[in-house]
Structures are given as structure tokens and as C-alpha cells.
DOSE-53166 format. One line per 8 residues: number of its first residue (from 1); for each residue y negated, x, z of C-alpha. Coordinates in nm, 2 decimals. Layout:
NUM = Y:X:Z ~ ...
***
This chain:
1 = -6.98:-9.79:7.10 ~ -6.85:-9.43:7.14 ~ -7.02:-9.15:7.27 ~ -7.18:-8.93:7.02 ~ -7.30:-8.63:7.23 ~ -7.10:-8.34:7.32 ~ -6.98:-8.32:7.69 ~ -7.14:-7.93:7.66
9 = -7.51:-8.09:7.64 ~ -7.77:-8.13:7.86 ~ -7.93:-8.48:7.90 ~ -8.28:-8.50:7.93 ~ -8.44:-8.84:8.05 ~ -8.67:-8.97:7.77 ~ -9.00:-9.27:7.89 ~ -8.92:-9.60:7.82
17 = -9.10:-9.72:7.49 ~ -9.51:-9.92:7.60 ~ -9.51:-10.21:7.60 ~ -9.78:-10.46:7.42 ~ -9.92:-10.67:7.79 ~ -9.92:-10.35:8.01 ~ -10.06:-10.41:8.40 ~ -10.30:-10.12:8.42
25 = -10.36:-9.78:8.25 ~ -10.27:-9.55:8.58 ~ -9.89:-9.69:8.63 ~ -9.87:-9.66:8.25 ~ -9.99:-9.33:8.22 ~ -9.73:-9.23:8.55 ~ -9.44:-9.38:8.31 ~ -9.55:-9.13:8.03
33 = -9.45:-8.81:8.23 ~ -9.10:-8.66:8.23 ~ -8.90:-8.68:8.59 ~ -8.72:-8.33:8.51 ~ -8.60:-8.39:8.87 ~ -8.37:-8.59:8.72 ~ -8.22:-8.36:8.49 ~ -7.86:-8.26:8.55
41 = -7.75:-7.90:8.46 ~ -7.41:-7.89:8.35 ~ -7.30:-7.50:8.35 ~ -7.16:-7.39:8.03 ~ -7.01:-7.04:7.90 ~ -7.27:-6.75:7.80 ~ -7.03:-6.75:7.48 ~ -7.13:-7.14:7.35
49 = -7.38:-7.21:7.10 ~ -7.68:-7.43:7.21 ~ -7.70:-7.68:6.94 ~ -7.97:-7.90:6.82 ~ -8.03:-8.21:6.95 ~ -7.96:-8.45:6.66 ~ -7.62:-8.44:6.44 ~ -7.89:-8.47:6.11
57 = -7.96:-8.15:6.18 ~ -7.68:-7.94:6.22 ~ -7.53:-7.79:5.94 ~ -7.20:-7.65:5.85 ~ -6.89:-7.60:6.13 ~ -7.15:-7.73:6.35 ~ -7.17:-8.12:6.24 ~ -6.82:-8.19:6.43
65 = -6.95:-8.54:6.52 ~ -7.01:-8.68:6.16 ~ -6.83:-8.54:5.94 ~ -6.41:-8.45:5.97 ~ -6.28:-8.09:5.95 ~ -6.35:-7.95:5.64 ~ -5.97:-7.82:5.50 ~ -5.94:-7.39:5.50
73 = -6.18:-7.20:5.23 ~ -6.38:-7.51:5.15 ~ -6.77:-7.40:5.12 ~ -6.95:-7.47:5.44 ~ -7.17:-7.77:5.37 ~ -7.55:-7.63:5.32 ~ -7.87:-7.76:5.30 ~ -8.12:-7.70:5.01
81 = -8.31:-7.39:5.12 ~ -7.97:-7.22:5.23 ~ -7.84:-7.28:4.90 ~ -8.12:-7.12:4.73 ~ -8.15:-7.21:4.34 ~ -7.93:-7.41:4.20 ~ -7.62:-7.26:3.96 ~ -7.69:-7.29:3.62
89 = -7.35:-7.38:3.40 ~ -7.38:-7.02:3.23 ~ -6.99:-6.96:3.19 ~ -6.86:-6.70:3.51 ~ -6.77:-6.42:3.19 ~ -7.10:-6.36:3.10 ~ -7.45:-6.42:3.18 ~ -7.81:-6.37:2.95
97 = -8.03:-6.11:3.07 ~ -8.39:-6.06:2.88 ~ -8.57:-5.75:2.83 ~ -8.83:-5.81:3.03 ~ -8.66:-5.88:3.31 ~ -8.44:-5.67:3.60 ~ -8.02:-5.69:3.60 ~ -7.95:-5.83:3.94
105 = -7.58:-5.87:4.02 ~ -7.50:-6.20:4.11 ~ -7.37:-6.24:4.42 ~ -7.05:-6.37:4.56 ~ -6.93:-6.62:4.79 ~ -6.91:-6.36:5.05 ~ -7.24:-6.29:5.06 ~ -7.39:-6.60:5.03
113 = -7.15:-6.63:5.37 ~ -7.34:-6.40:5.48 ~ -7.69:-6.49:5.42 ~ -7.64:-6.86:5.55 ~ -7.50:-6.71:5.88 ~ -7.77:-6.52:5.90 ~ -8.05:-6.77:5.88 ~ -7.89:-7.02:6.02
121 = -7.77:-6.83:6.36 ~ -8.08:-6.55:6.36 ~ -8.16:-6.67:6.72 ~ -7.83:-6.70:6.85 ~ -7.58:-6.48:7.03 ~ -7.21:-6.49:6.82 ~ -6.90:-6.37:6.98 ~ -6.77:-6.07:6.81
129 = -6.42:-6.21:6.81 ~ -6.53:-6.50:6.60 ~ -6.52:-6.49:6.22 ~ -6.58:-6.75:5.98 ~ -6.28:-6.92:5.75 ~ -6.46:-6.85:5.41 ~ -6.49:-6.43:5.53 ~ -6.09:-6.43:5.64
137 = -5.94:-6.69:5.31 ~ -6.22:-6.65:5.04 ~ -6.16:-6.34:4.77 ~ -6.47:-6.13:4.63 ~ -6.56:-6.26:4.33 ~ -6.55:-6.00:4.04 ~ -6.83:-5.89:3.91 ~ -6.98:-6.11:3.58
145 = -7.08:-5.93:3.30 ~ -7.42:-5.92:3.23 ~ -7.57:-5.95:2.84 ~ -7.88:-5.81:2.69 ~ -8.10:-6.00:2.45 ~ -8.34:-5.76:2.29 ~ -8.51:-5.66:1.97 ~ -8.41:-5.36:1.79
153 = -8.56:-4.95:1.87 ~ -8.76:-4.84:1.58 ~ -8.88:-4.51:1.74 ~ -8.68:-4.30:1.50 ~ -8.85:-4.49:1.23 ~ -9.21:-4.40:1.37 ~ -9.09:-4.02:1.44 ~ -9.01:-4.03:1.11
161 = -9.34:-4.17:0.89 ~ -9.58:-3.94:1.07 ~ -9.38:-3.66:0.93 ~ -9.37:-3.78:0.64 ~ -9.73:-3.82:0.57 ~ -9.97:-3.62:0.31 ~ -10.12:-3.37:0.64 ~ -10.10:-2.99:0.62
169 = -9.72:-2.89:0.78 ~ -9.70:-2.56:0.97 ~ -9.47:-2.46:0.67 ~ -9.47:-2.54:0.30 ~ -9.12:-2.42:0.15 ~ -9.12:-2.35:-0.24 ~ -9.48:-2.21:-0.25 ~ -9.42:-1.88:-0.08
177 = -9.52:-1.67:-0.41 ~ -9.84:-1.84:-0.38 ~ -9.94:-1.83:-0.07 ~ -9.84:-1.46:-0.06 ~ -10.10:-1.41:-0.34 ~ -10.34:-1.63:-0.19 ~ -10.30:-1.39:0.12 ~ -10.31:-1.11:0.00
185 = -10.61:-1.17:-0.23 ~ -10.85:-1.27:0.06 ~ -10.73:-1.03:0.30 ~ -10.84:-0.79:0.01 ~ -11.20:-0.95:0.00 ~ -11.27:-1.02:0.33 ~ -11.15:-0.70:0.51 ~ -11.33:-0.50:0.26
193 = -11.59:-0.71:0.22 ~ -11.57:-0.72:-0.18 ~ -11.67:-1.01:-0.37 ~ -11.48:-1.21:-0.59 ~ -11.31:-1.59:-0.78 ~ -10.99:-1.72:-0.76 ~ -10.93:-2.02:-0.96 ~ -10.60:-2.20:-0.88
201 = -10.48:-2.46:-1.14 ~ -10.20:-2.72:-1.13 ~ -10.09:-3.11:-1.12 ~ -10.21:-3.32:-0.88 ~ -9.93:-3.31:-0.55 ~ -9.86:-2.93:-0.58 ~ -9.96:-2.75:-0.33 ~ -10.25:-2.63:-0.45
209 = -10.52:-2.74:-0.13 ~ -10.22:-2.76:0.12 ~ -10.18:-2.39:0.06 ~ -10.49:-2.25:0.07 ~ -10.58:-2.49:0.39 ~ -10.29:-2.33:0.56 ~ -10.39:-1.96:0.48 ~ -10.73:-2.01:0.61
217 = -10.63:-2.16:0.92 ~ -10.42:-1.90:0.99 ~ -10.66:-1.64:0.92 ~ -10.95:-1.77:1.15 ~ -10.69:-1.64:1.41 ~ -10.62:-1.33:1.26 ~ -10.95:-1.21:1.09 ~ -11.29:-1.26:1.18
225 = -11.64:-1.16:1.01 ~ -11.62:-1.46:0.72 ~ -11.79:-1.77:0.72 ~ -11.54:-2.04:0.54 ~ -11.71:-2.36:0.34 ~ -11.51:-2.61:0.16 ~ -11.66:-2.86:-0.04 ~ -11.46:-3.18:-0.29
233 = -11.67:-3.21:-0.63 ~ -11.56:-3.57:-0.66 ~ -11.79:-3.64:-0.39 ~ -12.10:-3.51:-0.51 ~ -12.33:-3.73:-0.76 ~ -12.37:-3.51:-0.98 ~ -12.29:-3.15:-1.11 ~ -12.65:-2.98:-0.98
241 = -12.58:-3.14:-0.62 ~ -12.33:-2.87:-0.58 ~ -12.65:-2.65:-0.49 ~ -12.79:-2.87:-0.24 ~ -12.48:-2.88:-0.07 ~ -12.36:-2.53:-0.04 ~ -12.76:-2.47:0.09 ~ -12.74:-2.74:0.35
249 = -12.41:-2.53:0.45 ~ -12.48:-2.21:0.42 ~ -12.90:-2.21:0.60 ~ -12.75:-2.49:0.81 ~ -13.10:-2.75:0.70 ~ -13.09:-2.99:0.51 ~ -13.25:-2.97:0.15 ~ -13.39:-3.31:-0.01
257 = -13.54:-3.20:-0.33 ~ -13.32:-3.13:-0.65 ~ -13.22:-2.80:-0.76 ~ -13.46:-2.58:-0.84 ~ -13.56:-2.24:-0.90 ~ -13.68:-2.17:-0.54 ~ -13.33:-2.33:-0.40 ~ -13.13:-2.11:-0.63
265 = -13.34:-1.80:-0.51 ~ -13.28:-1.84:-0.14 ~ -12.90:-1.90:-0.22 ~ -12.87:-1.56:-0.40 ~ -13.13:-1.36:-0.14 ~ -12.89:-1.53:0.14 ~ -12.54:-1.41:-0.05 ~ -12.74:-1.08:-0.14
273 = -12.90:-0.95:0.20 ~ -12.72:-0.67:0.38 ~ -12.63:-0.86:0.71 ~ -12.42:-1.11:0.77 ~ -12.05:-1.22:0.75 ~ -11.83:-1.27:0.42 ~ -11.87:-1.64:0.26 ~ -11.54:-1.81:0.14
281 = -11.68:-2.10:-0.07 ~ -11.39:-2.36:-0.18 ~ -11.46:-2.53:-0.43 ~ -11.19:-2.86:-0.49 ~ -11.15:-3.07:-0.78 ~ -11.40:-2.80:-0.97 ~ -11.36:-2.96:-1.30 ~ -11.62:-3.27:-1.17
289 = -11.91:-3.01:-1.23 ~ -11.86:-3.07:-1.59 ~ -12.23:-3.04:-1.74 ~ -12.44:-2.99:-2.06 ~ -12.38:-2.66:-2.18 ~ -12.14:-2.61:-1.85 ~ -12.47:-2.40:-1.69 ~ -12.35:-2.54:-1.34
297 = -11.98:-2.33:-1.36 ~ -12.14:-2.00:-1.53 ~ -12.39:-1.98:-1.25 ~ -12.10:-2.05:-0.97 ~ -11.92:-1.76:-1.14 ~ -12.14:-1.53:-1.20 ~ -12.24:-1.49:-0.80 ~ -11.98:-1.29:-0.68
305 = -12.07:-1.05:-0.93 ~ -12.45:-1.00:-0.82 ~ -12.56:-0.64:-0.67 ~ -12.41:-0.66:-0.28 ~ -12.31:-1.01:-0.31 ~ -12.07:-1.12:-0.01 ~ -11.97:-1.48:-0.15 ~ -11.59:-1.52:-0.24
313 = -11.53:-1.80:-0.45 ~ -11.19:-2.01:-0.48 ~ -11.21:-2.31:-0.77 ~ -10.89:-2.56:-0.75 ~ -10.88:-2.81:-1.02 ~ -10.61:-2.99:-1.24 ~ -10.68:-2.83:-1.55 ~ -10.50:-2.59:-1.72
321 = -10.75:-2.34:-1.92 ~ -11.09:-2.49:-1.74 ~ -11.19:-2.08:-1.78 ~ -11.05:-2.00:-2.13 ~ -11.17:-2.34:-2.30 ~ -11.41:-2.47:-2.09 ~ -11.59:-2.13:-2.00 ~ -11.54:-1.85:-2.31
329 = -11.83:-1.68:-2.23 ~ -11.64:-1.56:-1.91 ~ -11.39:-1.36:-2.14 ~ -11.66:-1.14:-2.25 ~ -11.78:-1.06:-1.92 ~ -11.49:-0.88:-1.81 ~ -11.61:-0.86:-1.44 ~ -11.71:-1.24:-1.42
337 = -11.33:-1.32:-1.54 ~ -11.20:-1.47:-1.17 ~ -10.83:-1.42:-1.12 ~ -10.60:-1.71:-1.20 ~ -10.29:-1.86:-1.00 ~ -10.11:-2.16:-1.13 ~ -9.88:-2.40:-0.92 ~ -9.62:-2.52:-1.10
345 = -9.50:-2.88:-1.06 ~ -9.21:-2.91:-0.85 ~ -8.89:-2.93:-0.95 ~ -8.54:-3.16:-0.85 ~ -8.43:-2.94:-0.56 ~ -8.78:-2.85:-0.43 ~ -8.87:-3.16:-0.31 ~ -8.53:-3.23:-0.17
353 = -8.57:-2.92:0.04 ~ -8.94:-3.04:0.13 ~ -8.83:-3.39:0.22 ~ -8.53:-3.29:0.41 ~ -8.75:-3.04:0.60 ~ -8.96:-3.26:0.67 ~ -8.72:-3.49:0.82 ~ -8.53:-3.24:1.01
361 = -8.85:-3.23:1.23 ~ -8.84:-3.56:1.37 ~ -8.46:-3.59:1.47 ~ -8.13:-3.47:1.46 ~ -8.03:-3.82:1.33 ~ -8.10:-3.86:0.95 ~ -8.34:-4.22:0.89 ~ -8.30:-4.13:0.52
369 = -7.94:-4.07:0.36 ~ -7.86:-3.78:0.16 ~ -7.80:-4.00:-0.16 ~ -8.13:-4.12:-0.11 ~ -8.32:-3.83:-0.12 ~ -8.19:-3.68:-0.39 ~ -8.25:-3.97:-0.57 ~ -8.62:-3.95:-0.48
377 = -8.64:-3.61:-0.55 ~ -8.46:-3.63:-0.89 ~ -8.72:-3.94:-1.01 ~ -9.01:-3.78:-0.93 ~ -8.94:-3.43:-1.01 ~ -8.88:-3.64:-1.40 ~ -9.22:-3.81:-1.37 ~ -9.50:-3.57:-1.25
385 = -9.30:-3.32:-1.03 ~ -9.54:-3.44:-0.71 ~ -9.45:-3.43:-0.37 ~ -9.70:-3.65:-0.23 ~ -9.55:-3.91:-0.43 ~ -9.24:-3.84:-0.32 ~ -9.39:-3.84:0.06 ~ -9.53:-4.17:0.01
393 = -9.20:-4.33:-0.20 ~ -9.00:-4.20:0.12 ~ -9.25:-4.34:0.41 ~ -9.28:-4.71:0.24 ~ -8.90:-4.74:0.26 ~ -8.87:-4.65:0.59 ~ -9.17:-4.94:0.65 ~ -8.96:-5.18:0.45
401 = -8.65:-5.07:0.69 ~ -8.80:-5.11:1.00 ~ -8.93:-5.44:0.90 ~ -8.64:-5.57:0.83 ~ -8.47:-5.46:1.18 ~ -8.77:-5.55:1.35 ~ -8.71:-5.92:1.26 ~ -8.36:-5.92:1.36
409 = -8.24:-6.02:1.72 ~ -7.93:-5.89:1.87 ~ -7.70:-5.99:2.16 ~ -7.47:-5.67:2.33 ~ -7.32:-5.59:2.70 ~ -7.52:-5.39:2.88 ~ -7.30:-5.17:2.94 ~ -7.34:-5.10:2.57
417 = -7.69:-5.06:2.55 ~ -7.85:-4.69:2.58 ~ -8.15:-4.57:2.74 ~ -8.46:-4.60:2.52 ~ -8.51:-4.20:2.52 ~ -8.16:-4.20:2.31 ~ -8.27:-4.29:1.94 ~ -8.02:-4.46:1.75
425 = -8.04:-4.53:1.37 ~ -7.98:-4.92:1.32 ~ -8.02:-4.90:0.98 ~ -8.04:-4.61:0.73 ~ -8.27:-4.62:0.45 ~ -8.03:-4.61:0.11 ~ -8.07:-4.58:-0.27 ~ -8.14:-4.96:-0.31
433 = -8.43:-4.93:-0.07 ~ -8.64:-4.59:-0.29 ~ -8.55:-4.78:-0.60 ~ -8.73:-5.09:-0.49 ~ -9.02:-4.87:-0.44 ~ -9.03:-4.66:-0.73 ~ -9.00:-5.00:-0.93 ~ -9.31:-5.15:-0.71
441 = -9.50:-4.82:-0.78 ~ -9.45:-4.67:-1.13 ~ -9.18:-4.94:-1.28 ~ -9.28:-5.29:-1.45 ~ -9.64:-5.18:-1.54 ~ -9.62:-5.19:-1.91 ~ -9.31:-5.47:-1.91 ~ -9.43:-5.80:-2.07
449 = -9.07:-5.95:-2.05 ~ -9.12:-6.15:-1.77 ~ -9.21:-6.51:-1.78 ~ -9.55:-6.55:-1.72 ~ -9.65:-6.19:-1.74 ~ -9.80:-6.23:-2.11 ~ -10.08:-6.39:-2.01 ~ -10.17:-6.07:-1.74
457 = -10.20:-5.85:-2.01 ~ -10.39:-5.97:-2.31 ~ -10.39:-5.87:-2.68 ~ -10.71:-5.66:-2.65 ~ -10.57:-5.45:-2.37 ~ -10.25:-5.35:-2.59 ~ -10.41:-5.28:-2.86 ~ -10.66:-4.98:-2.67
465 = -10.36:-4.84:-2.54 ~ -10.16:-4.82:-2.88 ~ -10.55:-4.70:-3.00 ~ -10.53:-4.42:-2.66 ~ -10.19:-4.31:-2.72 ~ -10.22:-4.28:-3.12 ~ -10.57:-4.08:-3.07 ~ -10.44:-3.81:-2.79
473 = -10.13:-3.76:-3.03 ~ -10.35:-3.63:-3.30 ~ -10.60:-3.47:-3.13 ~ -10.28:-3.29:-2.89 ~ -10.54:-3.35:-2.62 ~ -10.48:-3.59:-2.32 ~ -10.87:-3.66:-2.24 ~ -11.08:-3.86:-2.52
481 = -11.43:-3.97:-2.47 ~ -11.47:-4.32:-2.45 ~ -11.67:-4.33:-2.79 ~ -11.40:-4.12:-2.97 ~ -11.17:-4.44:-2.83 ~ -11.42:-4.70:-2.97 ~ -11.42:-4.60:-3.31 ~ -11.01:-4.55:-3.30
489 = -10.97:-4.90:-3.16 ~ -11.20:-5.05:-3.43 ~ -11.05:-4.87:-3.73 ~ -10.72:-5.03:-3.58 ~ -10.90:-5.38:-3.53 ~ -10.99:-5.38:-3.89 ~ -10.65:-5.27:-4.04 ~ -10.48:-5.52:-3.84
497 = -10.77:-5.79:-3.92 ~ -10.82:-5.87:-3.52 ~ -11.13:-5.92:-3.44 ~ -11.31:-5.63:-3.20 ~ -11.48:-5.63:-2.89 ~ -11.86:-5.40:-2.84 ~ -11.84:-5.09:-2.66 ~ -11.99:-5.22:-2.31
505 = -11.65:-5.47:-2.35 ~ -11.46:-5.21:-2.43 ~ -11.55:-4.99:-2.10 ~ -11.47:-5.33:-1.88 ~ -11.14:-5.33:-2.05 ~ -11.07:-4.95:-1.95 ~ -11.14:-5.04:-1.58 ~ -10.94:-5.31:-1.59
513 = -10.62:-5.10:-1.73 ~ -10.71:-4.83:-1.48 ~ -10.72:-5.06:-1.23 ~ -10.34:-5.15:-1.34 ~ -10.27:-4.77:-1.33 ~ -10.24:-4.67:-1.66 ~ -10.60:-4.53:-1.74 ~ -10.76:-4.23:-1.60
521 = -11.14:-4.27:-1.62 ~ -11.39:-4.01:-1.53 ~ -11.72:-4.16:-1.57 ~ -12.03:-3.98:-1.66 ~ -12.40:-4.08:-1.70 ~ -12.39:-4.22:-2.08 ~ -12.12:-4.45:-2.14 ~ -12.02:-4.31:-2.44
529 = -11.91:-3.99:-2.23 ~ -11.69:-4.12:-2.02 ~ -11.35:-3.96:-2.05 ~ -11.03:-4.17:-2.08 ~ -10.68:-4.05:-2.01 ~ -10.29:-4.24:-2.01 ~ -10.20:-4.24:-1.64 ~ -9.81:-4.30:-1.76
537 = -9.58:-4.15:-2.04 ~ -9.63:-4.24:-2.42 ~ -9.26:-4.30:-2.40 ~ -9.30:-4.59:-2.18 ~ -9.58:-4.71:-2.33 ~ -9.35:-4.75:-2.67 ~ -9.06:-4.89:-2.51 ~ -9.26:-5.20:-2.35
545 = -9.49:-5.25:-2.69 ~ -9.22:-5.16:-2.95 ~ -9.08:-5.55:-2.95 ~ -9.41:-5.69:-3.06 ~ -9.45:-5.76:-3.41 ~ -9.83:-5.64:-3.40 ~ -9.87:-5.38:-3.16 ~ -9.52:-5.22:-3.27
553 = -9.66:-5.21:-3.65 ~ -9.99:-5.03:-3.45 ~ -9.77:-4.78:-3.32 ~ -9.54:-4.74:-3.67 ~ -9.79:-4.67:-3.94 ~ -10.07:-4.47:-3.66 ~ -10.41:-4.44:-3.70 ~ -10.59:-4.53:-4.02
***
């Protein structure tokens, strides 16, 4: 058998293996000992490695015994743990990096050279002459190129919805008329601490509470001396808990019992007395306080006009001539008369300005196209002319956008891929996108075309609209009471031979068509009272009702 050990190794003299019948325990246990006396030293070079004692456990160039010279740039044979994990069969091109986790390069065979030598030989001295064959044969691998798998950035969508929402801006373009008279009316009042109304009138989404919120807050930093209190009508009961409310504001306690005589005195002796700082009372939505004989609205008008009365009073509501038809005896009361400011709905370009504004102060990069805006603008400037329509049209496109590049998944170099700060546009919100949202919104509300959608809107429902439209057409008023619409809808019932539902029916039926957006109701304490209004044109109403052989001989001969 040939000799396995090198001739450079030191022999060490091992005890003989015990046997089963051993004579006694002392020569035994003298056996067990090492004779190192019998050791023999064999000098070798300080330059040689010392090398384990069993071939199994060398590794690499060091295993000349068992296995034959490896040829030149062959990999040096490893175990496991110098190996590391194993390669995955990723091609060398390219390799799948997620987001969550770091880019490591990978590394080369030089340097997994490198970190085998190193834990292999960390104890031993190497000759600095020496170098292995896969440093002097083996080329540096080039580098792979490393892939990203991520979801889309929707940051420039986010910038650009809270812009878009309905909050007061720092600027309002197309209302600077306005606000200038706004201005210049309560710097008038409060500086000289004279009393007096201003009643601002206009369609809902123009400006009208935007404006005047953005003139007060400026003046708190400019003026001081004025006590400011703002209340909404629509969220009082009724009309008379106006007066409980502007107490509890103005003598900071709480009153429980109804409007009285005494309340209405310590209001006036508090806006009368000789001390204290001017009171701006805003009053929103002022056409809620609607009541019998309309004492609530004379009595708000009148205060200004008391002997050294400090109140300022601003109304805001929707309608029109709330002062000339509601309120005549104001015209012959020259000094009750408050001043009047109307806001115009806005036109085409206006809100195209307002949007793109709006825009411009979330990034340089457009979410929105041009196109697309100015199809916004030009739909509901047609409609109603408002621009918080046109705010919210704008910000549920840019949802449906983002939701749609949200769900998508995409696969680029990461070379290609930019920081997060840089916001890129993936997708820009187009024409298709604000038409599918005006048709969600205003479109396909009266349309019965649609399979199915005859059932959704029943006989009885048609025929109170034709009954609304035909009544407000020859009355040239857009509000009728709901008892006025009763007793249209059952002469129309009875010339048409249908039978007619009672009145409390007929109320159900009007929530149900204002739920569906096309009744207005304003509900008062009789049924009979409450006030019914078309939420959409008459135009569109006889478009989707003409084709019917009943409702569109309704609308053709009008009422009877």
C-alpha cells in the first residue's frame, strides 16, 4: 500500500486500540498516555504550510494526495460554507431586484478568490511571491445588470387632488371686482365703526363664501377692534333659532329657552351699548330663515339701523331678489335697504384659468392635459357655470388615473429608474377620462334607453316631473310648493286617466327623485309647504321623455 502522508509531516505516535480481556487497570491506563519522547521533528522551511492531518479535510490546491492536478483556471474545489449560497440560474445579463430590497453587485470570481483565501488561510503565513492560478488566468467578470420590479409613483397624483379640493386658496382669480367691493365695504364699517348689510347673491359654486372667507382672514391681520361670527342657516331647526344662536355667540352662554322678548332685548342693549368692538355677523344660506310673514329677516335688517348700533350684517344666499320680492317693505325704508353684490356664474375661460391655477401649484409637470381642461371648463361653464363642480369632475379623474397605474406592475433597469423626489407623470389624465365623469355625475339620469333601466324609474315618477316642469313654465318660477305640485299632477292624472297617488305618496316620490338628483326639496313644518325645484334642465328632461307615447302627449298639450 503506498504512503499517503507527505514526507513534510510530523508523525505523532497514536495508543494501541483496548482491548476486551485487559490484565489490570494501571498498565492499561500507562498505555493510554502519549510517549512524545518518541516523536521525531523533521525541520521544515518557515515558508511551508502546516496542513491538516487528514486529506478529508483539506480543500482546494491543498488535497494533492486525492485528487490529480486540477488543469489552469479551473475553480478551486470548495466546500459548502466557502461557497456560500448556491447560484440561482437567473441568466448572467440580468438579474431581479425588489423594492424592498438593497442593489448589491454580485461579485466575481476574483473575489470569491479572495474570500476563500481568506478564510481558508486566516491563520497562516503566505509567501508574498506566491499567487494563485484563478488571480493570474481568470478575467473580471463584467458587471450584470441589475432590474427593478416596482409599482408605479403616484405622488404627483396626491400633490395634485389636495389642490384641487373645495378649501379657501390664498388667491381666487376672476372674482377681483368682488372682493375689491367686499373690501372696501367693511374697511368702511369697521374703521369707522358705522353700521350696516351687505347681501351677496349668486349660484351655488361662485365664489360667494370663498370670497368673503378670504377677506376676513386677511383682515384679522390687518384690522383689529371687530368681533367676526359666521353662522349656516341650513343648520339651524328653524328660522327663530337664529336668535339663540347669535346670543350664545355674541354673551358667550348658552341660551335654552326659545326666542323671546327678553332674548331679543339683551341682543339689541348688547349691539346698542357704547363699549365694545364692531360685530361682523355672516349670515350663509340666509334664505333658510324663510318664515310667516318673513318677521325673522325684517328684524335681522333692521339692527344695523338702531340708534348706535355696532352690528355689520352680510346675508349670502342663492336667490336672486330675496330683498326686492321676498322683503318689499325694505324698499320703503330707505336706510334698511342693505347694499347688494351679485356673483355671477362663471364663464368657459374662468374656470380654465382657476383650474390651471390650481394645478400650477402642485408641479411643474401637468397631471391634467390642456385638452382636458378646457373640456371641463367648457361643460360646466354650459350647465351651471360652478367651479366646485368643476373641482370635483377634475379630482375623481385623477382617482380613476391613479387607480389604474396603481394596479399596474412594471419591470425597468435601474439605471432607468429615478429617485423618488423626481415626480414623473405615468399617465396623464385625458378627455376620455372627464367625460366618463361628467357622464357618471350629470349624464344618464333621465335616460330610460337602457335595458333594464325602465323598471328604475316608474310611471308615477315621470309623470311628476312632466307635472314639475309644465307648472314652473307657467308660473316662470323655478320653486313650487309641494301642494301647488299635487293639484298639477292630479289634473294631469285625470286627463291622462292614470290613476293618482295621496299627497303623503306623493312627498315619498319627491325624495325619491331627489335622491336621483333631479328634485330640490326644501322641507318645511306642513307638508304642503315644502318647496320643490328641477335640479337639471327642462331641456333634458324632454329629450329623455319625448319618445314615450304618454308622458310625451304630457308634455305636448301642457297643463289642463
Amino acid at each position: 500500500m503506498p504512503q499517503t502522508r507527505s514526507q513534510s509531516q510530523t508523525t505523532i505516535g497514536f495508543p494501541k486500540k483496548k482491548l476486551p480481556g485487559t490484565l489490570g487497570k494501571a498498565k492499561n491506563s500507562s498505555d493510554t498516555k502519549l510517549e512524545l519522547t518518541d516523536v521525531k521533528a523533521i525541520p521544515r522551511s518557515p515558508c511551508e504550510k502546516i496542513l491538516p492531518l487528514s486529506p478529508r479535510k483539506r480543500l482546494g490546491d491543498d488535497n494533492l494526495c486525492n485528487t490529480p492536478r486540477l488543469p489552469p483556471c479551473s475553480p478551486p474545489k470548495q466546500g459548502k460554507k466557502e461557497n456560500g449560497p448556491p447560484r440561482s440560474h437567473t441568466p448572467k445579463g440580468r438579474r431581479l431586484v425588489f423594492d424592498n430590497q438593497p442593489t448589491v453587485k454580485s461579485p466575481g470570481k476574483r473575489e470569491q478568490a479572495k474570500v476563500h483565501q481568506s478564510k481558508t488561510h486566516s491563520s497562516v503565513r503566505k509567501d508574498p511571491g506566491v499567487t494563485t492560478n484563478s488571480e493570474q488566468r481568470c478575467p473580471p467578470e463584467k458587471e450584470s445588470a441589475c432590474m427593478r420590479l416596482f409599482k408605479q409613483e403616484g405622488t404627483c397624483y396626491q400633490q395634485a387632488k389636495q389642490v384641487l379640493t373645495t378649501a379657501v386658496p390664498d388667491q381666487l382669480p376672476a372674482r377681483e371686482k368682488e372682493m375689491d367691493v367686499i373690501r372696501d365695504f367693511l374697511r368702511e364699517h369697521i374703521c369707522g365703526k358705522k353700521a350696516g348689510s351687505l347681501y351677496l347673491s349668486g349660484a351655488p359654486g361662485t365664489g360667494k363664501t370663498a370670497c368673503l372667507n378670504r377677506i376676513l382672514q386677511d383682515l384679522k391681520k390687518e384690522l383689529k377692534g371687530f368681533k367676526t361670527i359666521m353662522l349656516n342657516c341650513m343648520s339651524l331647526k328653524s328660522a327663530q333659532a337664529v336668535f339663540p344662536a347669535i346670543a350664545q355667540e355674541i354673551c358667550q352662554e348658552e341660551v335654552s329657552r326659545p326666542a323671546g322678548k327678553d332674548l331679543m332685548r339683551t341682543l339689541e342693549n348688547h349691539m346698542t351699548a357704547e363699549k365694545g368692538p364692531m360685530i361682523v355677523l355672516v349670515l350663509d344660506e340666509m334664505d333658510r330663515l324663510d318664515s310667516k310673514g318673513q318677521d325673522v329677516l325684517y328684524t335681522l335688517f333692521e339692527w344695523p339701523w338702531l340708534s348706535n348700533s355696532r352690528l355689520v350684517l352680510i346675508g349670502i344666499a342663492n336667490t336672486l331678489d330675496l330683498t326686492d320680492r321676498i322683503l318689499p317693505r325694505l324698499q320703503a325704508r330707505e336706510k334698511c335697504k342693505p347694499q347688494l353684490l351679485n356673483f355671477p356664474p362663471y364663464t368657459k375661460n374662468q374656470i380654465a384659468t382657476i383650474l390651471q391655477d390650481r394645478l400650477n401649484q402642485a408641479s411643474t409637470d401637468q397631471v391634467l392635459d390642456s385638452a382636458a381642461v378646457q373640456f371641463c371648463a367648457r361643460k360646466i361653464s354650459a350647465v351651471s357655470g360652478d367651479v366646485r363642480k368643476a373641482l370635483d369632475v377634475c379630482r375623481r379623474a385623477i382617482e380613476i388615473v391613479e387607480s389604474d397605474v396603481r394596479s399596474q406592475t412594471l419591470l425597468k433597469p435601474l439605471s432607468e429608474c429615478k429617485s423618488p423626489s423626481e415626480s414623473l407623470i405615468p399617465k396623464r389624465v385625458g378627455v376620455i377620462h372627464i367625460s366618463q365623469v361628467l357622464s357618471e355625475v350629470d349624464g344618464d339620469r333621465m335616460t330610460l334607453n337602457q335595458e333594464g333601466a325602465r323598471d328604475s324609474f316608474p310611471l308615477q315618477q315621470k309623470i311628476l316631473v312632466c307635472s314639475l316642469l309644465l307648472l314652473t313654465r307657467h308660473l316662470k318660477i323655478k320653486e313650487v310648493t309641494l301642494g301647488k305640485l299635487y293639484e298639477a299632477y292630479s289634473n294631469v292624472c285625470r286627463k291622462q286617466q292614470v290613476a293618482a297617488v295621496d299627497q303623503s305618496e306623493c312627498l315619498s316620490l319627491s325624495g325619491l327623485l331627489e335622491a336621483r338628483g333631479i328634485f330640490g326639496l326644501k322641507k318645511s313644518k306642513e307638508t304642503r309647504f315644502t318647496k320643490v325645484s328641477l335640479k337639471i334642465e327642462g331641456k333634458e328632461i324632454e329629450h329623455a321623455l319625448k319618445d314615450k307615447a304618454l308622458v310625451g302627449n304630457i308634455l305636448a298639450t301642457g297643463l289642463p
